[in-house]
C-alpha positions in Angstrom: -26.9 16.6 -34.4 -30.4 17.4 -34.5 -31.3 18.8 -30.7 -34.8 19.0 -31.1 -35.0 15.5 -31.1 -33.6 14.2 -27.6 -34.5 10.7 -28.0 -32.0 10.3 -30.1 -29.3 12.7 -29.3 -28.5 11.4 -25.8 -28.3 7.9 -26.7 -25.8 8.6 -29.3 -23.7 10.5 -26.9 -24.3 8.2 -24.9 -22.6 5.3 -27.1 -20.0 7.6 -28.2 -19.0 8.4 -24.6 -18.8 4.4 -24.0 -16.6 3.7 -27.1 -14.1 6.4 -26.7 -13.7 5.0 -22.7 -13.4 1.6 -24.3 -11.0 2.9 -26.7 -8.6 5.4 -24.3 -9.1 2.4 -21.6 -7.4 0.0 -24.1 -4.7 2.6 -25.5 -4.3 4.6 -22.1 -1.2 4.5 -19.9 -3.1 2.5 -17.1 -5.6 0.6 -17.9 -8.4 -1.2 -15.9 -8.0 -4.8 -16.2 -11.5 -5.7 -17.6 -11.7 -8.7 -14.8 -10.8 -7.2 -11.3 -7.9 -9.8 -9.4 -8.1 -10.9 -6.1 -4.9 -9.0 -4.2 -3.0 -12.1 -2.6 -1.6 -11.3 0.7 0.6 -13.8 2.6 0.0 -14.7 6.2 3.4 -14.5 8.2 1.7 -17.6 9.8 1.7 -19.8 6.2 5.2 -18.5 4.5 8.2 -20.0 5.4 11.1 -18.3 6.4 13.9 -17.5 4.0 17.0 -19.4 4.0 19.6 -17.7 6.1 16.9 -14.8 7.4 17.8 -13.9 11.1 14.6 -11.9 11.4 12.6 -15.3 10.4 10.8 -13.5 7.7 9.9 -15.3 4.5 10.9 -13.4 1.1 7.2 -13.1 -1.5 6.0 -11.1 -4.2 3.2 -9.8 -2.2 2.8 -8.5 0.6 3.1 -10.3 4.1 0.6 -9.9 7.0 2.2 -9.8 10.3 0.4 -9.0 13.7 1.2 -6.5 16.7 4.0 -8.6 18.5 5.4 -9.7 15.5 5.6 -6.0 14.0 6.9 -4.8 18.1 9.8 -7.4 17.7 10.9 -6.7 14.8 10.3 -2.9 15.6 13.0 -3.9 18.6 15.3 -5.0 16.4 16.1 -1.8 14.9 16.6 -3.8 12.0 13.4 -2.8 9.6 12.2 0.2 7.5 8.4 1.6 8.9 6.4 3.5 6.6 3.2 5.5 7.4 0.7 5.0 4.5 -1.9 7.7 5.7 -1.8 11.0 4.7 0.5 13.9 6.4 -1.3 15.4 8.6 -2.7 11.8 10.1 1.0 10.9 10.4 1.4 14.5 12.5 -1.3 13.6 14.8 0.6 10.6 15.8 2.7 7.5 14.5 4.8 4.8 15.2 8.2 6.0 16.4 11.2 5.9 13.8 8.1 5.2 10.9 8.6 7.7 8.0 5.4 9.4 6.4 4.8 8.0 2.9 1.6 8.8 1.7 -0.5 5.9 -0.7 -1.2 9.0 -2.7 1.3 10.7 -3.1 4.4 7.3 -3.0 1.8 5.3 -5.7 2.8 7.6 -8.6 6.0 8.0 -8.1 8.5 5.6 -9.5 12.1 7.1 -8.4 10.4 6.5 -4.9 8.7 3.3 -5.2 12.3 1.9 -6.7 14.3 3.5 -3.5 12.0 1.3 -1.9 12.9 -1.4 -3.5 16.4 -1.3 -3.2 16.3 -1.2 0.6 17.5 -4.2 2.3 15.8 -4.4 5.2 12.3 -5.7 5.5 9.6 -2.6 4.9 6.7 -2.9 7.5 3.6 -0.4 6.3 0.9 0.6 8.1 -2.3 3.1 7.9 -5.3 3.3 11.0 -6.0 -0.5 10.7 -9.3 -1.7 10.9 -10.9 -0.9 6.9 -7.8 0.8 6.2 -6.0 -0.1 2.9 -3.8 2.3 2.2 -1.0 0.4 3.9 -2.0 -2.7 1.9 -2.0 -0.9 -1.1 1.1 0.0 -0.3 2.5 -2.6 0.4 1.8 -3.9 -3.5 3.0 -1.1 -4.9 6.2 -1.5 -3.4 6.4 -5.7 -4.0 5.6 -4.8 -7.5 8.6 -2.3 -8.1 10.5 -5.3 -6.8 10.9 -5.5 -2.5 10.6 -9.4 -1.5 10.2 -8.7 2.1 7.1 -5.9 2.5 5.5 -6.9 5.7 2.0 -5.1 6.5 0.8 -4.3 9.7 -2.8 -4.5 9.2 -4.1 -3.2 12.9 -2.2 -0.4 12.5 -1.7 2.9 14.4 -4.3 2.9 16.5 -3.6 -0.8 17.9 0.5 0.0 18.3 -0.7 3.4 20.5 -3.3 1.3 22.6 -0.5 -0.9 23.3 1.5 1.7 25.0 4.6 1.2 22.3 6.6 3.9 21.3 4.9 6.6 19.2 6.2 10.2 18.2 3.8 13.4 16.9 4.8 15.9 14.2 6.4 15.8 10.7 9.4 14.0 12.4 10.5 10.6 12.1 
């Protein structure tokens, strides 16, 4: 390449840079889908429950919205699995009592994990710090994808549960 002659050297590296991203995109071990999908999330409201389900919770291959009561009853039940999708030291500084810490981040990538979660019986409830918080969404797919019919998401999250005065714990605990 001739570098006296920038008008043509950065365009070339420039297209060379775009085919070999094409090319790794099409071959790589995740690719981006060229069309971005809508994520479908299911209202607890809209699904019906599942046949013989004492907890009245509808079994889907996404995840399922449910709001603060809903998420305290079935919390009383003692009957669910609650996983903290923000990051360790947010789930030190407070979370939902009983919830265990399981990162986006870190739970995403790893398939042993994701599949343990999958094989779980009980109903999964995720949650992050609500609001524009996705993590517990995200989470929430990644888990129905590796094969959970009953992930329930929490969408208000932390923040709501402790305003409400429910049960919450502090440190690396459970």
């Amino acid at each position: 390449m001739n570098l006296d002659r920038p008008s043509r050297t950065v365009p070339a590296l420039l297209g060379l840079g775009i085919v070999l991203g094409f090319a790794y995109n099409a071959v790589g071990p995740d690719p981006v889908p060229w069309i971005a999908t809508a994520k479908a999330v299911v209202h607890l409201e809209d699904a019906a429950p599942a046949p013989g389900d004492t907890l009245g919770l509808p079994e889907s291959e996404f995840p399922i919205t449910v709001s603060l009561e809903k998420t305290k009853e079935l919390f009383d039940s003692g009957r669910i699995r609650i996983l903290d999708a923000r990051d360790p030291e947010e789930y030190a500084e407070g979370h939902i009592a009983g919830a265990e810490c399981a990162p986006y981040d870190e739970v995403s990538g790893d398939d042993a994990k994701l599949q343990g979660f999958a094989e779980d019986p009980r109903p999964i409830v995720v949650y992050c710090d609500g609001g524009g918080c996705e993590l517990s969404i995200d989470l929430g797919f990644a888990i129905s994808q590796a094969g959970h019919r009953r992930v329930l998401v929490f969408e208000e999250g932390y923040p709501v549960w402790a305003e409400a005065g429910y049960p919450t714990h502090t440190g690396d605990q459970p």
